[in-house]
C-alpha positions as MATLAB code, in Angstrom:
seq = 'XXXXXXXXXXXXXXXXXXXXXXXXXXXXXXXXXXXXXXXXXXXXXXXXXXXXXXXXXXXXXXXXXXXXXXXXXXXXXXXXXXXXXXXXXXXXXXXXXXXXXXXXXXXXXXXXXXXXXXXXXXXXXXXXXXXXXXXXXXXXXXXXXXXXXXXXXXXXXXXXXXXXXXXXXXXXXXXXXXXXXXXXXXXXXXXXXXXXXXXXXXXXXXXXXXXXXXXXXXXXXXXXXXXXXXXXXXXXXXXXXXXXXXXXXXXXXXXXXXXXXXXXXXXXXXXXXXXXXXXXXXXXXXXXXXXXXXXXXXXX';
ca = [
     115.172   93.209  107.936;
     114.289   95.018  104.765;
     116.744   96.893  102.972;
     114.613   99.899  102.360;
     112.515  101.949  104.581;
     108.360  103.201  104.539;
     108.017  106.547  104.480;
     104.769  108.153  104.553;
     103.173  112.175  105.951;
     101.716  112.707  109.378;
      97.755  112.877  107.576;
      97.697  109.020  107.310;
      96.099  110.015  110.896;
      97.351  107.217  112.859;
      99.283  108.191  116.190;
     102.371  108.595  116.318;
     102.984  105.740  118.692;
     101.136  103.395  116.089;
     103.613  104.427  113.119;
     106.761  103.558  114.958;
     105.794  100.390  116.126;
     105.388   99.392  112.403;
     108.433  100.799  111.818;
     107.225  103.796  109.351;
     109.010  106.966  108.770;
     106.449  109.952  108.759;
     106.934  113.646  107.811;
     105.291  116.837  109.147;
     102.595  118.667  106.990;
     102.126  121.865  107.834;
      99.293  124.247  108.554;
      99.081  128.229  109.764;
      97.054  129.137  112.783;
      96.285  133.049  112.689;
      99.656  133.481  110.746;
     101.491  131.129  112.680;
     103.069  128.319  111.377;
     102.444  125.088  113.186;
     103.266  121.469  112.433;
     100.624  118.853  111.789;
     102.801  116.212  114.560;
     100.001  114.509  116.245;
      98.493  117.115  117.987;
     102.106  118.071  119.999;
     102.125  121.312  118.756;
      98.199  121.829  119.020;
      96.279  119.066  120.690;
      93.023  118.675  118.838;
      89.976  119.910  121.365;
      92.682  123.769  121.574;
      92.592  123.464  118.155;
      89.163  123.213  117.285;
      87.965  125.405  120.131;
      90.449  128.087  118.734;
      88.611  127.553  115.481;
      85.187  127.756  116.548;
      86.071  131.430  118.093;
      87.162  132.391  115.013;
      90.579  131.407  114.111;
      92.261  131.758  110.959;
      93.631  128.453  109.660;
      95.246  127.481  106.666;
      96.972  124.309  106.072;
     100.480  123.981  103.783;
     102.007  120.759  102.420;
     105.162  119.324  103.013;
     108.013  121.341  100.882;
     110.266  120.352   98.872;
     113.485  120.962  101.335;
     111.179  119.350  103.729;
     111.340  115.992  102.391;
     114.991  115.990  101.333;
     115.797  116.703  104.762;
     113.888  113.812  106.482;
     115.152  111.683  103.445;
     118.437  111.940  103.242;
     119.739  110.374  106.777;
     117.966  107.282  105.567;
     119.464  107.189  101.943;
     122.992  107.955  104.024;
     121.925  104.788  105.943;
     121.999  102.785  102.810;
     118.532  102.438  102.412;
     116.042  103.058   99.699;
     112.619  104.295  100.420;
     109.207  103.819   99.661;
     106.745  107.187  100.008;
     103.365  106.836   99.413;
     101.477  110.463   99.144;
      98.555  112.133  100.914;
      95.690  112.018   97.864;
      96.987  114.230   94.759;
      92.752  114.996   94.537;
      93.469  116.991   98.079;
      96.933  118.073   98.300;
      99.572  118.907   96.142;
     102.400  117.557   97.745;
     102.748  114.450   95.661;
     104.903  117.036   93.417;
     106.720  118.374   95.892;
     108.124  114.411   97.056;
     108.762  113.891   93.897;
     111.117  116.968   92.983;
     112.600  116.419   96.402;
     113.020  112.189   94.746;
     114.575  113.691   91.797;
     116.633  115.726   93.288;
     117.816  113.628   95.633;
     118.840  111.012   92.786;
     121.606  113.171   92.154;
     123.454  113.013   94.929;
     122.630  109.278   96.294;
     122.746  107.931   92.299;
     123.280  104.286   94.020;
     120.042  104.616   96.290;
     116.087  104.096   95.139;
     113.040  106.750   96.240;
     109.731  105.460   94.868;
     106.669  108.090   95.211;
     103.517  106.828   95.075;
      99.846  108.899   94.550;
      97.943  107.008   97.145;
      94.732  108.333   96.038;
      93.928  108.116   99.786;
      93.342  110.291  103.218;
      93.115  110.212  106.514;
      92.889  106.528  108.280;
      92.187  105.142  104.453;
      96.231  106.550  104.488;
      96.943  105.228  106.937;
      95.061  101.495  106.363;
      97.038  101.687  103.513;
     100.228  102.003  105.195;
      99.828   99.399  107.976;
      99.165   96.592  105.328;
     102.656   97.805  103.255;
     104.083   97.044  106.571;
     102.852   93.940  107.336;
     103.985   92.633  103.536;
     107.285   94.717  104.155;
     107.559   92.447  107.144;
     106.510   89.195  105.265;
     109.718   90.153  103.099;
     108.154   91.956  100.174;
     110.896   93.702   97.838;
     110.599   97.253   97.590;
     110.052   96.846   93.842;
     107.087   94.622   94.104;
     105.298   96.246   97.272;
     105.824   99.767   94.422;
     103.797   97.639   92.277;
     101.517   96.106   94.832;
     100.939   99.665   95.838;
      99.691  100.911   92.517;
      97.437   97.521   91.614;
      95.013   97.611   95.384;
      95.307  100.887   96.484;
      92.212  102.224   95.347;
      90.725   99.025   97.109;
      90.414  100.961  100.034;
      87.210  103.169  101.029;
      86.834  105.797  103.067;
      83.375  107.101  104.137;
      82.833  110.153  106.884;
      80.080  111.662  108.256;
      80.094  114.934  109.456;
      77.681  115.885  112.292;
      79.037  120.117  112.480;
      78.797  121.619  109.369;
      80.192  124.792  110.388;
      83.712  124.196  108.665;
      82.069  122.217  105.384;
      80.603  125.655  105.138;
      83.597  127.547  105.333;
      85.384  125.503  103.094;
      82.653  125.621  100.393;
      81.964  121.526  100.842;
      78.052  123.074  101.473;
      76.805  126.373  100.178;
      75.593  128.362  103.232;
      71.599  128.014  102.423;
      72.418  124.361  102.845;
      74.228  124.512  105.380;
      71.549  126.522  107.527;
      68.974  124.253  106.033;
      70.705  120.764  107.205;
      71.582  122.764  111.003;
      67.628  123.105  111.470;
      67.082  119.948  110.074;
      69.798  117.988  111.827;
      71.210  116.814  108.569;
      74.672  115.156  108.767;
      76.285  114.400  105.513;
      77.707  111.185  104.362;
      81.424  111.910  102.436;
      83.458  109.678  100.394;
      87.050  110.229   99.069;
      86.669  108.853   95.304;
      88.815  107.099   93.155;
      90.689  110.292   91.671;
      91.025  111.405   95.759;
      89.167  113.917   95.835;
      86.009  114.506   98.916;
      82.384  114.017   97.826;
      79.161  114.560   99.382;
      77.272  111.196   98.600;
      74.423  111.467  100.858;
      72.328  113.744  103.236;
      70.930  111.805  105.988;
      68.670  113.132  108.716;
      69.953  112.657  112.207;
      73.490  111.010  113.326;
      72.341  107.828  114.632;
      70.905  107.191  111.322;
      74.080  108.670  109.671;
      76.460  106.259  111.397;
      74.099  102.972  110.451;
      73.838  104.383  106.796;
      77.990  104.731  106.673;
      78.618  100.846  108.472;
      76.005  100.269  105.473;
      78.611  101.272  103.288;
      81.042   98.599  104.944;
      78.312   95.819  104.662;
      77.710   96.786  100.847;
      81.535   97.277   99.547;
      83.634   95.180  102.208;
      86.201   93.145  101.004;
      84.833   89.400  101.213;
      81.698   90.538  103.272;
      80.895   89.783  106.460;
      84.132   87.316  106.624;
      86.112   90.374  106.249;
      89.268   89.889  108.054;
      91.659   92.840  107.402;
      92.317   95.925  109.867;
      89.532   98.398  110.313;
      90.473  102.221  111.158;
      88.026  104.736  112.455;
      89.451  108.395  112.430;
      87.274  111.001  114.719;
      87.758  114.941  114.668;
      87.242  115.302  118.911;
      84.136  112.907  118.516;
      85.831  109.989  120.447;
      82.617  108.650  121.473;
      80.666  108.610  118.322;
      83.554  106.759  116.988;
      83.946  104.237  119.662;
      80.044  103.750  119.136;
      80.624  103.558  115.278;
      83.531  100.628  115.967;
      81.234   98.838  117.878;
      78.392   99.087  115.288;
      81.477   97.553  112.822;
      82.492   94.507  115.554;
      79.090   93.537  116.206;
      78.484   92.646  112.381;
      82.169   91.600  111.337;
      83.285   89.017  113.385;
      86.895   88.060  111.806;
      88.537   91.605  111.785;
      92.427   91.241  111.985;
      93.629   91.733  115.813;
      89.810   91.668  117.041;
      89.469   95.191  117.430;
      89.017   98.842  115.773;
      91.749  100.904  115.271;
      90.439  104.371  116.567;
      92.621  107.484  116.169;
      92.356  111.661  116.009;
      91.806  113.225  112.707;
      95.435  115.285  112.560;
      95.439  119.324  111.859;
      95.756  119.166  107.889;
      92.300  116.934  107.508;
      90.787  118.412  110.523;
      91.237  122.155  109.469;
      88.812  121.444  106.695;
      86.550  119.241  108.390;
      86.350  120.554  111.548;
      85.027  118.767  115.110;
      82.213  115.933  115.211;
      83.785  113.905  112.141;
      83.735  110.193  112.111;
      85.802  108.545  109.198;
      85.499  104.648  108.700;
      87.759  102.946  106.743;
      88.272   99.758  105.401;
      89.283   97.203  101.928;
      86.791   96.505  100.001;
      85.754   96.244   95.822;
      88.070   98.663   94.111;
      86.448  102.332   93.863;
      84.283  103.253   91.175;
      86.014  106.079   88.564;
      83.888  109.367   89.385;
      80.523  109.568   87.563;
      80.504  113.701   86.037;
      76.415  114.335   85.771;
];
C-alpha cells in the first residue's frame, strides 16, 4: 500500500462512489444558493435537476472555492496518519483555489515538519479532473512514489482534453461566455457551442455549430483528430453531463462505436457537480479523454 495518500476537490466530477473505490480523498468546494451556503458533495446537498430548476426560476448562485482552513482540516487526519499527500488542483485558469491549498501546504509544514504535501495546478476541469485523477491512481497502485507520480503529474497533464458542448445558453449568457445579441441569435438559430478548456485552464468558445446532433459528431471529431494513439486508443474515457443524461449516453456511444480498445470497455458517464454546473448550466455534455499535449493559447 502506498505510503501517501491522493487528494483531490469534489469538481473532478466523478461520483462520489467512483472516488472511493480508487481510494482518493476529495474535498468540498463550495457555492451560495440565494445567500445560502451549500456544499458542492455530489449533489447531497442539492441534487442536480433542484438545482438547475431553482436556477432557471431565477436563483441567485455563486460558487466559492475551498478555503484555506478548509483544506487543513481535511488534511491533517491524514498527515496524523503518517501519510504524505498528493493534491492536484481544480484549473488555476478557473478557480483560485490552487493558492488557497497551497497556504493551507505551507502552513501545515509547520506543524507535521516530518510529513510531505505536494500541490499541483492541474490545468484541468470537470471529468478532464477527474481522468486525470483515475490514471494517478492506477500508477499509485502500480507502486509509483509520490515523488515521481509529482513529476509524472507536471510532464502529461496537459495531455488531457476536454471539449463541451452546450445546447442551453441561458447561463453562458449570464456568465458573459456569450454576449446577449449572440446569445439570442444562436437560441433562434439553434446554435450550440463547442468549448474547450486550454492549456493555461481557462474555457474557450472554439466553435459555433448549428444544431446538437451535429454538435456532438463535431466534438467526437475532436477525439478522432487529437486522441492519444488514434483509433487504438486504449485509456479511460469520461463523459460529464449537466442533467443531459441522455445526450451523453448517446455521445458515449458515438465514442464506443469508433474506439474499439477503450480501457474497461465502457464510458465513464457522470453529473457535472454544482461549482462547474453553476456556470454552465443544464444540457452540457463534456467529453474527455488523452490525447497530443494541448496547444499554448493563440492571443489574435
Amino acid at each position: 500500500m502506498a505510503d501517501y495518500v491522493l487528494s483531490c476537490c469534489s469538481t473532478c466530477d466523478l461520483t462520489k462512489e467512483y472516488l472511493e473505490s480508487r481510494n482518493i480523498h476529495y474535498v468540498y468546494f463550495n457555492y451560495y444558493l440565494n445567500d445560502l451556503p451549500c456544499k458542492d458533495d455530489f449533489g447531497q446537498t442539492n441534487a442536480p435537476a433542484d438545482l438547475y430548476a431553482k436556477m432557471l426560476a431565477g436563483a441567485d448562485v455563486k460558487t466559492s472555492q475551498v478555503s484555506v482552513g478548509e483544506y487543513m482540516e481535511s488534511w491533517r487526519p491524514i498527515l496524523e496518519s503518517g501519510k504524505d499527500i498528493l493534491h492536484p488542483c481544480l484549473a488555476l485558469g478557473i478557480s483560485g483555489t490552487y493558492q488557497s491549498a497551497c497556504t493551507a501546504r505551507d502552513q501545515l509544514a509547520l506543524e507535521f515538519p516530518e510529513r510531505k504535501i505536494i500541490v499541483i495546478e492541474s490545468v484541468n476541469a470537470s471529468g478532464g479532473y477527474g481522468l486525470l485523477m483515475d490514471k494517478l491512481a492506477d500508477l499509485r497502485d502500480e507502486g509509483m512514489s509520490l515523488e515521481d507520480l509529482a513529476v509524472w503529474t507536471e510532464a502529461h497533464k496537459l495531455e488531457i482534453h476536454t471539449w463541451f458542448i452546450q445546447t442551453d445558453l441561458t447561463f453562458l449568457i449570464h456568465g458573459g461566455r456569450i454576449s446577449k445579441a449572440a446569445g439570442f441569435l444562436g437560441g433562434l438559430l439553434n446554435i450550440c457551442p463547442l468549448m474547450c478548456v486550454e492549456a493555461d485552464g481557462t474555457l474557450a468558445v472554439k466553435e459555433k455549430i448549428r444544431t446538437k446532433r451535429k454538435a456532438f459528431k463535431r466534438q467526437v471529431e475532436k477525439m478522432e483528430e487529437l486522441a492519444k494513439d488514434g483509433y487504438a486508443y486504449d485509456e479511460r474515457v469520461v463523459v460529464t453531463h449537466t442533467e443531459n443524461l441522455s445526450d451523453a449516453k448517446a455521445v458515449a456511444d458515438m465514442v464506443l462505436s469508433k474506439f474499439h480498445k477503450i480501457k474497461g470497455g465502457e464510458v465513464i458517464i457522470s453529473p457535472v457537480g454544482a461549482t462547474i454546473g453553476c456556470h454552465l448550466g443544464p444540457g452540457g455534455v463534456v467529453l474527455n479523454f488523452w490525447g497530443k499535449p494541448r496547444e499554448p493559447k493563440v492571443e489574435l
